[in-house]
Each structure stands twice: as C-alpha cells, then as structure tokens.
N, C-alpha and C positions, 0 to 999 in steps of 0.2 A: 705607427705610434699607437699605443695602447690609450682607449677610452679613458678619461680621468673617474677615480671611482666618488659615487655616489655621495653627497654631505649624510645622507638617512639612507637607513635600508628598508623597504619596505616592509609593511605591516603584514602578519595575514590577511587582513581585511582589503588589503590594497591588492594582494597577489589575486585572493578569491575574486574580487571584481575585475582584475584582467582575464582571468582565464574562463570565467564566466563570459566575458564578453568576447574571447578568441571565438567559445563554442557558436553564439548567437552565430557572430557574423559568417563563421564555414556555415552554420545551415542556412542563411539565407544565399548564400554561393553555390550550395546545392553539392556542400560533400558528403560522402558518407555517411550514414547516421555514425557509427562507431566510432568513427574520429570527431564528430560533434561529443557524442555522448561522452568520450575518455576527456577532455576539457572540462566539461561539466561537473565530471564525478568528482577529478585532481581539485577543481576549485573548494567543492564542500565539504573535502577533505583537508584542503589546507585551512579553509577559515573556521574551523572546530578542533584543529589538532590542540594539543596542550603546550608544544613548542614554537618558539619565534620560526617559522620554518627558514626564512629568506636568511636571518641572523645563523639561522645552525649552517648553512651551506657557506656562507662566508668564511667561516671559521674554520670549516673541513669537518663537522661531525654532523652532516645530512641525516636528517631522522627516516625512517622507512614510514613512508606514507601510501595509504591502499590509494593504487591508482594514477599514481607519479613513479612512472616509467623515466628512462633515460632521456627521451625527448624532453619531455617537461621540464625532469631537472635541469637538462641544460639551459634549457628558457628562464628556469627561475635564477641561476646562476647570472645568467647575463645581465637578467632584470638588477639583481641583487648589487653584481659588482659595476656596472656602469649606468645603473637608470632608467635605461633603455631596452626596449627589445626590440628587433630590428621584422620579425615574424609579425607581431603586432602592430607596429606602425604602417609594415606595410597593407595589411587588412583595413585600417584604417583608413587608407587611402582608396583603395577598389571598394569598401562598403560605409558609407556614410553613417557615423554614429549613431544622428536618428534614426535609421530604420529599425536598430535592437532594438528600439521602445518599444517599437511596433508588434513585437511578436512576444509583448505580455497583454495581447487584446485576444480573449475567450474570439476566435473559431481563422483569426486569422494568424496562417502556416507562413513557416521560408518560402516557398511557391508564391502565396499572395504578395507576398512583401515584396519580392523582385516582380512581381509583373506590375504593380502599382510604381514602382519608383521608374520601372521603365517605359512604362504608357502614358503613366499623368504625372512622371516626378517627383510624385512624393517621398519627403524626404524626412519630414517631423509626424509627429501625431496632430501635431493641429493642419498641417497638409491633408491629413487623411479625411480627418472631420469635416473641413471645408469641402473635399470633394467628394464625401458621402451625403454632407446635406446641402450639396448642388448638384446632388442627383447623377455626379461623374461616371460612378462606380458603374452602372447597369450598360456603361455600354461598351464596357468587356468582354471580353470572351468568356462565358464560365460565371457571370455574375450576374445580378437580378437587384431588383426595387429590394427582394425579403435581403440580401446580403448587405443594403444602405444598412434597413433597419437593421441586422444582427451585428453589424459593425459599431454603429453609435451606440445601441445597447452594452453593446461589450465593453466600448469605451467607457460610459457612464460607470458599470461594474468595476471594470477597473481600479477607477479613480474613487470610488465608498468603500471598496472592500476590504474585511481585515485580515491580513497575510497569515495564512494557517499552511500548516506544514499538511505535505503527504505522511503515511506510517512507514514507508521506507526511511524518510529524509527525518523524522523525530528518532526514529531508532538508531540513527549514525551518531546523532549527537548525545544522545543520550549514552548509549556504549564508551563514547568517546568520555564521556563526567566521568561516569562511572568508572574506567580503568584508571584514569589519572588521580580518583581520590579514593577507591578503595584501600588502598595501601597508608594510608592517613593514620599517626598513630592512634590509639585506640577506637578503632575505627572493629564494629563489630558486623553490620550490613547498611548493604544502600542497595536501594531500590526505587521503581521510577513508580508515580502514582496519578491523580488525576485521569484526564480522558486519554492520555495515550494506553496507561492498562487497562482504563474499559475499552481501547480499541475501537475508539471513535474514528470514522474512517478518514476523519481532518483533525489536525490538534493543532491549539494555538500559543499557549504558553505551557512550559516542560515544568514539572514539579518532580523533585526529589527527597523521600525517605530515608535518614540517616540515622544509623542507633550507633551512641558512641559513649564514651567513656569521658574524651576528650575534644568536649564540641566548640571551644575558641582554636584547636589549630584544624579542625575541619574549616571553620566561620573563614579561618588566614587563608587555606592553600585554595579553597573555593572561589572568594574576591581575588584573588592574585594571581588566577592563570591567564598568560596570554590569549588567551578566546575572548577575553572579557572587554567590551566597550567601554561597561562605566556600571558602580556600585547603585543599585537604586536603595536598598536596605540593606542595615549588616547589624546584627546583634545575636547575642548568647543561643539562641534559640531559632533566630530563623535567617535567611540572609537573602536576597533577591539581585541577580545582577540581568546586564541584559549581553548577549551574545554578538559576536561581531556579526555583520551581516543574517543576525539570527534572533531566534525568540528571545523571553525575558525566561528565564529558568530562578523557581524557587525553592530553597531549600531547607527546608526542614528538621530539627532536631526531633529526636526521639528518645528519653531516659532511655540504658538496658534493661529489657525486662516489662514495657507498657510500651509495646509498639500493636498492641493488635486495634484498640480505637483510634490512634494516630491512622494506622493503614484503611480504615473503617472511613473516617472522615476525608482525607484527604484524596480517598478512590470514588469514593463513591457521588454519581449526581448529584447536583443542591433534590432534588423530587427524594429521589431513592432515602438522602441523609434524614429529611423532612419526615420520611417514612419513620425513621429510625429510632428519632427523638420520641414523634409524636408516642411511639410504644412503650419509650423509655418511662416518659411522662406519666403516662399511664400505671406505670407498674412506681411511683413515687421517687423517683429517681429524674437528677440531668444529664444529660448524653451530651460530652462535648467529646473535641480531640484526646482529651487527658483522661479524660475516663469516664467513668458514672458517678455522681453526687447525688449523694441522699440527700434528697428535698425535707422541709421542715413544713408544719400545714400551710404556712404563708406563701411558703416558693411551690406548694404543690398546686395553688390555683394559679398562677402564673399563667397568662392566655398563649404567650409565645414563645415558641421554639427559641426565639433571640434571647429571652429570660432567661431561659433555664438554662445556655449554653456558657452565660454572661458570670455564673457564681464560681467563684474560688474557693477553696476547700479552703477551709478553717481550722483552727486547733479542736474545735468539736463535729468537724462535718467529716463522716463516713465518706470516702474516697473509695472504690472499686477500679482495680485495674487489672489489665490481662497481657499474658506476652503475648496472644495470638490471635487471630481474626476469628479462628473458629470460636473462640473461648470467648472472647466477646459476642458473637453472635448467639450462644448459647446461652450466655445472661439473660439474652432477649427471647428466650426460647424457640428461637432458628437453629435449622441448620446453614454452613458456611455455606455464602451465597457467591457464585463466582463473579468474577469483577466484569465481565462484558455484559453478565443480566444488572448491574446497578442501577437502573433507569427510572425504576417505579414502575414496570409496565408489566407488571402483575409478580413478580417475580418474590416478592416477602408473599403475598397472599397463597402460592406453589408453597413456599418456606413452612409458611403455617398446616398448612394441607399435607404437608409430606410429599408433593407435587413433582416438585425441581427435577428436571429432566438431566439423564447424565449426557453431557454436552457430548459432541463427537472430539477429538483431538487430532492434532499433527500425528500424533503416533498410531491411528487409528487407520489411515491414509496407505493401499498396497502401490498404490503407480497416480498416473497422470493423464490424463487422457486430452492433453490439448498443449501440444508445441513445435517449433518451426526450426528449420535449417535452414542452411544458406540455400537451398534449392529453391526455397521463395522469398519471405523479407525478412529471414534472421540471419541471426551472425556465423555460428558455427555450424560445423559439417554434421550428417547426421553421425556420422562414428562418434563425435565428441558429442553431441548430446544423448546418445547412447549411452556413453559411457561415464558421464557426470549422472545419470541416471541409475545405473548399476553400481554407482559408489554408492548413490545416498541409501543402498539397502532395498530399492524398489524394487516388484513384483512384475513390473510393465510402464512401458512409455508409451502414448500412442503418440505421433507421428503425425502432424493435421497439418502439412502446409496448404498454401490454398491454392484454388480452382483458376482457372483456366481466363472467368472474365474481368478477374479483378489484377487488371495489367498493371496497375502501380503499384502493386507486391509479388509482380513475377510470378501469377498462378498459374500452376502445370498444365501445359494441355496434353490431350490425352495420350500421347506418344513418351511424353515425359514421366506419368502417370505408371506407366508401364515400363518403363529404365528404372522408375524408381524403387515400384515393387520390388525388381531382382534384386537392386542394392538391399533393399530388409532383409529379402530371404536371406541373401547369402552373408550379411552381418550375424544375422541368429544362429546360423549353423554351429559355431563354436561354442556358443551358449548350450548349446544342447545338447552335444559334444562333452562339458564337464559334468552335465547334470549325469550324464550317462555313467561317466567314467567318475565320477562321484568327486571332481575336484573344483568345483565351486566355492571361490573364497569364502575368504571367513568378511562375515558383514552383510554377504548376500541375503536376499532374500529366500527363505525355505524351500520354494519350488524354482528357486533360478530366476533369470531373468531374461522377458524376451520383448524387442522392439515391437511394439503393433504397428502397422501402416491403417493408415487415414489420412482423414482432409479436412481442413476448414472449406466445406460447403456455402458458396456464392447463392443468396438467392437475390435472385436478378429482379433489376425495378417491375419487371410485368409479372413476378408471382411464382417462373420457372425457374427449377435449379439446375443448377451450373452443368453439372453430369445429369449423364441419362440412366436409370436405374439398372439398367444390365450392368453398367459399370460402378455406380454404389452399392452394387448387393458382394462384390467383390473383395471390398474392405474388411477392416478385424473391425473399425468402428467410423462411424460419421458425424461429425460436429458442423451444424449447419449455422449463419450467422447475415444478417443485415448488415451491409455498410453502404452501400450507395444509394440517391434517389433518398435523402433520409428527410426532404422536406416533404413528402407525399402525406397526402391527407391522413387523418389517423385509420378510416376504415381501408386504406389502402396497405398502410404498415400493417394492420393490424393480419389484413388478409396475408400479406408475406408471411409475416412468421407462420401465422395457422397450417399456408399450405408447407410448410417446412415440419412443423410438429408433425401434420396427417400423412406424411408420406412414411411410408412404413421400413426404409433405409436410413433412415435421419433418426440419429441414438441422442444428441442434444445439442442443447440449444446455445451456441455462446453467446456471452455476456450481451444478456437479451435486450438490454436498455439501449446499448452500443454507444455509452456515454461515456464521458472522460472528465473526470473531477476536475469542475471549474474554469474546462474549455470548452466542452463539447456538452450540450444538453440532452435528458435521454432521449430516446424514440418517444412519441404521440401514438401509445396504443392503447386499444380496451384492455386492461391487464387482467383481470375479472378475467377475461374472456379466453384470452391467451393462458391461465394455470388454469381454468376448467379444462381446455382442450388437452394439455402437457398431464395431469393426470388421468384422464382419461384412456391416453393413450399411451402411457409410462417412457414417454421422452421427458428426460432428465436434464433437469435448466441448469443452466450454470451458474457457480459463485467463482467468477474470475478474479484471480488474486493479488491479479496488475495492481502498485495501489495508486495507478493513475487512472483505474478503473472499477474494481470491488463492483463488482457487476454481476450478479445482482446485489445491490443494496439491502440491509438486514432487514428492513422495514417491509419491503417486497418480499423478500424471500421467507419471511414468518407470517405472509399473508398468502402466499404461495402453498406453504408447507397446511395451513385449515384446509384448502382443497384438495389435498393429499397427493401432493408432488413428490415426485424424485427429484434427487439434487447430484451436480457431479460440483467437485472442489478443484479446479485447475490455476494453472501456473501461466498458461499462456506465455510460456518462455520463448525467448526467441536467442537466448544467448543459455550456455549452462549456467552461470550465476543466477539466473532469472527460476530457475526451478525453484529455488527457495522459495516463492512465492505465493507457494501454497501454504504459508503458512498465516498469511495476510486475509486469504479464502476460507483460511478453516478461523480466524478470527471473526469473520463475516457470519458463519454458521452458526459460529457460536453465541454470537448477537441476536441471531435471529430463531434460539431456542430449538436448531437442531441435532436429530443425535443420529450416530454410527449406523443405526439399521434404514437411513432414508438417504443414505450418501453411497451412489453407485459404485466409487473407487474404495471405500471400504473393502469390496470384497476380494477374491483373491483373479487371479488372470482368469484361470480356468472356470470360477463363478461370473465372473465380468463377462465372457463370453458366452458364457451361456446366456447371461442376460439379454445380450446383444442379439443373440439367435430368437430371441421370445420365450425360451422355455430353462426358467419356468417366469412365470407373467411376469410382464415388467411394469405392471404397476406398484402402488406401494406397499398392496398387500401380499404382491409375490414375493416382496423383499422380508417378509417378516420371520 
C-alpha cells in the first residue's frame, strides 16, 4: 500500500534544513567528505532557489538545481509526496539530533563529536559544557585542560555571534536575486553593493542596486519569491526582506541615469563615505545617495555629515547627479576609487596624490600553484584537475599534494612521490605534442599548457621538513605549510615557519596563519618577523582563496607587502570547481593594495620557473 500523501508539501526552508542536517550527521559517522559536502551544497541551493522546489517535483516540472543530482531528487520526491524520508529517519536514529549542534562550536570536528558521545555520552551541548567544566574532557585521548578552555570559549562564541556569511555562500545568493529579477520589466541593471563588493572576507546582510524604469513591479516580484521568510520593508524606493534560512537582503531603487552616488554610497564603508561627504562639504555642496546639493551659507556651516545628507532638493536647490561612479568621483576631484580600497585606509589621500595602485586582477593570473588530487585529500584525479585547469585558459597547475607525515590526508611517501612524478611526466607529453604540431586549442593558453609537480610540504612539530632536500630540489615548485602541534608556543611556530621560509627549496608559504574563518584561530607568530625573513629571502607567502580561509588576510598581507614580499594567489583546490577560487585570493590582494608585478603567478610557466630556479632574484626587486 502506497504512503498516504502529505496534508503540506514542504517548504524550501524545511528541505534546506533536512538535508543540511543529512550532511552534519554523515560527517559525524565519518563518511566521505564528498558525500557530506553534496548535501550541504543541494541544501543552499534549495533554500535560495526562486522556486517552491518540493511543490515543482510534485507536479512533474522539477527545476534544475546546481547540485541536486538524481539521488537527492529522489529523497526530495519522497519527502514531498509522503512526509517522510526513510534515509533521514534512519540517520536519525544511529546519530542523535544533539550531536549536529555540536559541530557549530569553533575548533570542535565529526571526529570530536563521535569520540565525546562515545566516551562520555554526550549527546546535547549542555552535556558538553557540563563535562568541559568538570574537567571530563582532559582525560581523553588527544585532549588537554587548553581544549576545556577552547571548547567553552567556542561555546560562549557561538551563542553572541552574528551569523555572517562566507564570499562563496553570499555570492550563491546573490546570483541567485539576481537571475530571478533581472528579467523584471523595465528593469535596466542590478547589481550587488555594500561589503560583499568591497569583498569583506565575511558579509552579513546582502544589499542590492537596481535602476529601473519600473520600480513597483521590481518592489512586487522582490517581496514575492519563494526564498522569502517575511517582508521587513516594502515601498517605492527601497524594500528589505529577510531570506529563508538566510540573511536580510536590501534593495534599493536607483532613477535611470543617477546610479553613480547611489553606487557611491551604498558600496562604500560608513569611514570611506565620511571621507566622501567630509570633501563634498568642503567644496559647499551635500553628498548623499541622490546626489550633490548645493548648500546655501546656513546649510554650509552644518557640523555634520548627518546634516548635510538630511536636505532635499527644493524647487530652488541645485541638484548634481551622475550616471557613473567615475563621474561622481570626479566631481570630488578623484579618480574612480575601486570598491575593495573603500575603507578609508589611505586610499582618497592615493586618489588625491595620483597614488592609486593599479590592483592586480583575475585576468592578470597565468596558473596556480597550489592543488590536490585524490592521490591525497582531494576529490578528483589528477587528469581532471589538469584538465579543468587547461579549460580555464591556464599557463600551469602546480600539483602540491601532501607529504608523507601528515597521515590524515594521505601524504605521499616517498615511493608514492616517485609513481607520481611518472604520472605528470607522461600526462604532459600530449601537451607538448600540440604545442609542437601547433594544434592547441582555441582558449588555451599562448605557450600551452603544462601540469607542474609539487607538494604541500609538512613541517613537522620539531622545526624538520617532511622531505629531505635531495628530494625537494626535484620538484618544478615547493609550497611548504604548518598544520599540526598548532598550540606551540609562538617562538616555536614562529621558528617553524622561519626554518621553512630559510631553506632554499621551499618556493611558498601556504596560508601562513593556517586559520579557518570562524573555527580555527590563526597561528601565534612574530609576524614582523616572519615578512622580514620571506622578503629577504623572496619566498612568496600565500593569499589562499579557500574562502573558509583567505589566508593571508588583507590586513597581513599589505603589512607584509611595506617589507617587500612576494605574493603567490592560490586556489588550494581540492576538487575542479574549487579552482575558481582564485578569484576570492585575487579579491584579498586587492584589499590589501597589491599589484601584478609582486604576484609570482602573474608571470608566465617559463618565467615562474625560472623564478623558482633563483635566476633572476626572487626577491621583489627581481620581479620588477
């Protein structure tokens, strides 16, 4: 007998939270990351889709959703037409609901959470708390007095913290607005503004730019898609909803034709805007979103920027508007200031100077020099990330699985190390083979494309690396990286990296903080210490592009770049989709005021290697 179907069909909100919680509980079971992470993805694609998803598969016209494969569908199917899913309950049952809570506490993994529920039974977060502050924890295997404290810390975080998205996870949603309401009758652009465009490496609420013609049936199909929780604002001009399982997104009108101070204000930091007024002011003029207003003498002594932004143009008051950011900018006699410098952190006083650095770009970018195959802890083979590599146009992949002692990601040892090499060689040969015979597609890169071998270099808690230098002097490149022992005193961290930067095989440093946004805290190093050494000795730090990592931070990395660093921009891919993530890294760079001639993958394979060789210097005035 067929299940009776369902009185309601689930929400997106309802689906995204089951299969959110499918993913938690396979990783505390200890499956696969892949199959955790596909769970994950389906979820945040269903709870941002613009369709009722559960409702379209009832009906037979299933939307295509990134990431909802035939499995899922069927799971949503089942969910849909009887209630139930039988996948789910059974999980349900082998992993006790409390434990997901468990693993939104900053530094505790699926690993921790199954050895706590199976040694001391914990099964809630207040189980946990009670037996971190009776001292339960330390007498584990693997656990310490510093892990009570970093547990209850975590927890305390937890529970004040305000839920800010990754730049991966705001850019799904944001795409996601954006297709569904481009098409909006007179509908002329939309575009995303606030700190996701200056590419803050966390955003908290999404803000959208719209110029239109016809801004009540934007205001209608805006409040009225299925993603939507509940209206917090709705009117002519501006409207604010808040997203299911997601941030509050607002959105903004813009006339045609006076979208460049709209873009002006709504991009730029409160400091940076502050900056912006204050000049306006200056020059007798008020700077709001709408434009410039001529001040009259009364509103020119005005003490506050809130004054001056507060006046509405009258039938006698001079209005200035512009359709473009540059042209507003130019009022103020700037030039256009790009939106990840918006901060105030010198970047109008550059403006006024004729200063402004031309930032490096994505397009700027010949290869990669840091990513994994399933030969250690990534997903696909090296032939597919080769070859998702020679699509995007790349010049060079390097190839960095890891070393040999870091056994929880399957690092090569050295026998492995040496299978693996053949496999590069003999993947290149074709490659090299069209350059010859001159049939290298179209899209390629100019000089072809060829896989380099390397390794993400282990350095081990006593200061030695992982390989012994007759075998790293063999590689095309070496990226050397801290992960274990990461509680050691700071003159201890500080010495690992150092002897990592000084050894004369080791090309850079990855993601030198070895932190993870909002789990993992960075390293305790002299950092001072550590870009004296990396310039000096033109090993080239990383901006990794993970953005559950952006490591190094833009803050670091433009304190890094005064003592005249080199920089590489990686992707630290571990799947092909993940390549793209250099785009996250060159966002970083961009933040942190650097340009094309101090970014080692800037240059071409056969410049890179040389680099790598030391000639010519590889400090950063070799690279000039």
């Amino acid at each position: 007998m067929n299940d009776p179907a369902p009185t309601t069909v689930p929400t997106n909100a309802e689906l995204a939270r089951v299969f959110h919680e499918i993913g938690d509980m396979l990783e505390i079971k200890g499956e696969v990351v892949f199959k955790t992470v596909a769970y994950h993805r389906a979820a945040d694609a269903i709870a941002h889709s613009p369709v009722e998803v559960a409702r379209a598969y009832v009906s037979g016209t299933p939307p295509h959703i990134a990431g909802v494969g035939d499995a899922i569908a069927a799971k949503i199917v089942e969910l849909a037409q009887t209630g139930r899913m039988e996948f789910y309950e059974r999980l349900r049952v082998e992993v006790p609901p409390g434990l997901v809570a468990l693993l939104g506490i900053p530094s505790v993994g699926p690993r921790t959470v199954k050895q706590l529920h199976a040694e001391l039974g914990v099964d809630s977060l207040e189980d946990l708390k009670r037996a971190a502050e009776s001292g339960l924890l330390r007498g584990l295997k693997g656990m310490s007095e510093k892990t009570e404290k970093a547990v209850l810390a975590g927890m305390a975080a937890m529970e004040s913290r305000h839920d800010r998205m990754r730049l991966g996870q705001a850019e799904a949603i944001v795409d996601a607005l954006i297709a569904v309401l481009e098409d909006v009758p007179g509908m002329r652009s939309i575009q995303p503004a606030g700190s996701f465009r200056r590419r803050r490496e966390t955003v908290g609420d999404l803000d959208l730019l719209a110029e239109t013609d016809q801004p009540n049936a934007l205001v209608e199909r805006f409040t009225s898609l299925p993603a939507v929780e509940s209206v917090i604002a709705r009117g002519p001009r501006k409207a604010a909803v808040r997203l299911l399982n997601g941030p509050q997104v607002d959105l903004m009108i813009m006339p045609p034709g006076e979208a460049g101070t709209y873009l002006i204000h709504f991009t730029g930091s409160k400091e940076h805007n502050v900056r912006l007024r204050g000049m306006a002011r200056d020059m007798g003029w008020s700077l709001s979103e709408k434009g410039f207003l001529k001040l009259d003498a009364a509103d020119n002594a005005a003490d506050t920027a809130a004054d001056a932004a507060a006046h509405e143009p009258g039938e006698a008051a001079e209005l200035r508007t512009f359709p473009t950011e540059e042209a507003a900018y130019g009022f103020l006699r700037l030039p256009f200031i790009e939106p990840e410098l918006r901060e105030d952190r010198g970047e109008v006083e550059a403006g006024l100077a004729g200063t402004l650095p031309r930032l490096v770009t994505r397009g700027d970018l010949r290869g990669d020099c840091h990513s994994h195959s399933d030969w250690s802890d990534g997903i696909h083979t090296i032939e597919q990330m080769a070859a998702a590599a020679r699509r995007r146009g790349y010049s060079y992949l390097v190839l960095t699985d890891h070393t040999q002692s870091l056994a929880i990601a399957h690092g090569l040892t050295l026998e492995r190390v040496e299978t693996q090499r053949g496999i590069v060689a003999a993947l290149n040969r074709p490659f090299a083979d069209e350059e010859q015979g001159g049939t290298v597609p179209a899209g390629s890169s100019s000089e072809g494309f060829r896989l380099l071998h390397g390794c993400e270099l282990e350095v081990r808690a006593d200061a030695t690396l992982d390989y012994p230098d007759d075998v790293l002097e063999r590689y095309d490149l070496v990226v050397a990286s801290v992960h274990v022992a990461r509680r050691q005193t700071r003159e201890q961290l500080t010495a690992r990296t150092l002897a990592a930067i000084r050894n004369p095989n080791v090309d850079i440093i990855a993601h030198p903080a070895g932190r993870y946004i909002g789990s993992r805290d960075d390293l305790d190093l002299e950092w001072d210490e550590v870009f004296e050494a990396a310039a000096r000795t033109g090993t080239a730090l990383e901006l990794n592009g993970s953005d559950e990592r952006l490591d190094l931070s833009d803050v670091r990395a433009r304190r890094a770049a005064e003592f005249g660093c080199v920089f590489a921009i990686d992707s630290d891919a571990h799947r092909t989709e993940e390549l793209d993530n250099l785009r996250w890294g060159t966002a970083m760079a961009r933040r942190a005021w650097l340009t094309p001639d101090v970014v080692i993958n800037t240059r071409s394979r056969s410049e890179l290697l040389e680099w790598v060789s030391g000639a010519p210097d590889r400090t950063r005035s070799g690279m000039a």
